[in-house]
C-alpha positions in Angstrom: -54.7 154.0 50.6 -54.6 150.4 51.3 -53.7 150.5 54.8 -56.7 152.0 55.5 -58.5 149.0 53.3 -56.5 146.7 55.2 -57.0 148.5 58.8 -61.3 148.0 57.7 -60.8 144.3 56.6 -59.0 143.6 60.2 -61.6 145.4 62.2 -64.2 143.4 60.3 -62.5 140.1 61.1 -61.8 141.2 64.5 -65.9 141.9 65.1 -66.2 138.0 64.2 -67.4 138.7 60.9 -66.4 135.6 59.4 -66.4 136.0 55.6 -67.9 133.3 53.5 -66.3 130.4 52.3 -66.3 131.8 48.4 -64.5 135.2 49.2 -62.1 133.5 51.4 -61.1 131.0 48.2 -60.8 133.9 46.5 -58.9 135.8 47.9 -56.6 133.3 49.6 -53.1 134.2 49.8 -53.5 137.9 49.4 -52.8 140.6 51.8 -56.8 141.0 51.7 -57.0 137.4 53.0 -54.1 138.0 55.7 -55.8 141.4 57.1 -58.8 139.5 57.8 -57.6 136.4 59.7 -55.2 138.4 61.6 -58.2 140.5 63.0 -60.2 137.4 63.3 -57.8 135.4 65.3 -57.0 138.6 67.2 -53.6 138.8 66.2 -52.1 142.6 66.8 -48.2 144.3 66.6 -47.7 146.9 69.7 -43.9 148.3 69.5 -42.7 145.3 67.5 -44.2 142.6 69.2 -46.2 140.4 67.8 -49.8 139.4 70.4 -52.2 137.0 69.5 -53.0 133.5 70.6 -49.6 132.0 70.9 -48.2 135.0 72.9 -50.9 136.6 74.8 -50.8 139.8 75.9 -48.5 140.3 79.6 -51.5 140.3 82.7 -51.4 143.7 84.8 -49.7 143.7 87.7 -52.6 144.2 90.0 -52.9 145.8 93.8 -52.9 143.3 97.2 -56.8 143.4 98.0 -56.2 144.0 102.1 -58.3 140.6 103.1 -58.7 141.7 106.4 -61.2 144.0 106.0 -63.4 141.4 104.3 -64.4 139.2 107.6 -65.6 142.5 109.2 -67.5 143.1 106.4 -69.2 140.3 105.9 -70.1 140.0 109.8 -71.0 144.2 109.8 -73.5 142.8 107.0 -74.6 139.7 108.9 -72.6 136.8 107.0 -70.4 134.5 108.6 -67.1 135.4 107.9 -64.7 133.3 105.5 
C-alpha cells in the first residue's frame, strides 16, 4: 500500500510540484520526504542503477547523418551550400 503512496509522492515531485516549506519541515527525514525529492531532483533506479544528476542517463548511440546529401539540397532549394 505504500509503494503506491510513495510512487504518487515521486510523480508529484517529479511534475515540479514543489511542496511548501511547512510540509517539507514536517515531514523531513521520512520516507515521505525522500519520495518527493527523489522525483523532484529526478533521481530514478533502472536494473540496479542509480540515474539522476550525478550519473546521467548513457546518450543513444545515434545514426551518421550522410552530409553529402545536404549541399544538394540546399542548392536544389536555392541556398548556397555550406
Amino acid at each position: 500500500m505504500f509503494g503506491v503512496l510513495y510512487h504518487r509522492i515521486y510523480l508529484a515531485g517529479y511534475s515540479g510540484w514543489a511542496a511548501p516549506r511547512w510540509m517539507r519541515l514536517m515531514l523531513a527525514r521520512t520516507e515521505f520526504h525522500k519520495a518527493w525529492l527523489s522525483g523532484f531532483h529526478g533521481r530514478f533506479e533502472e536494473d540496479g542503477v542509480m540515474y539522476g544528476p550525478a550519473n546521467p542517463y548513457p546518450a543513444v548511440a545515434q545514426e551518421e547523418d550522410n552530409k553529402a546529401e545536404w549541399s544538394e539540397q540546399l542548392v536544389r532549394y536555392g541556398l548556397p551550400p555550406g
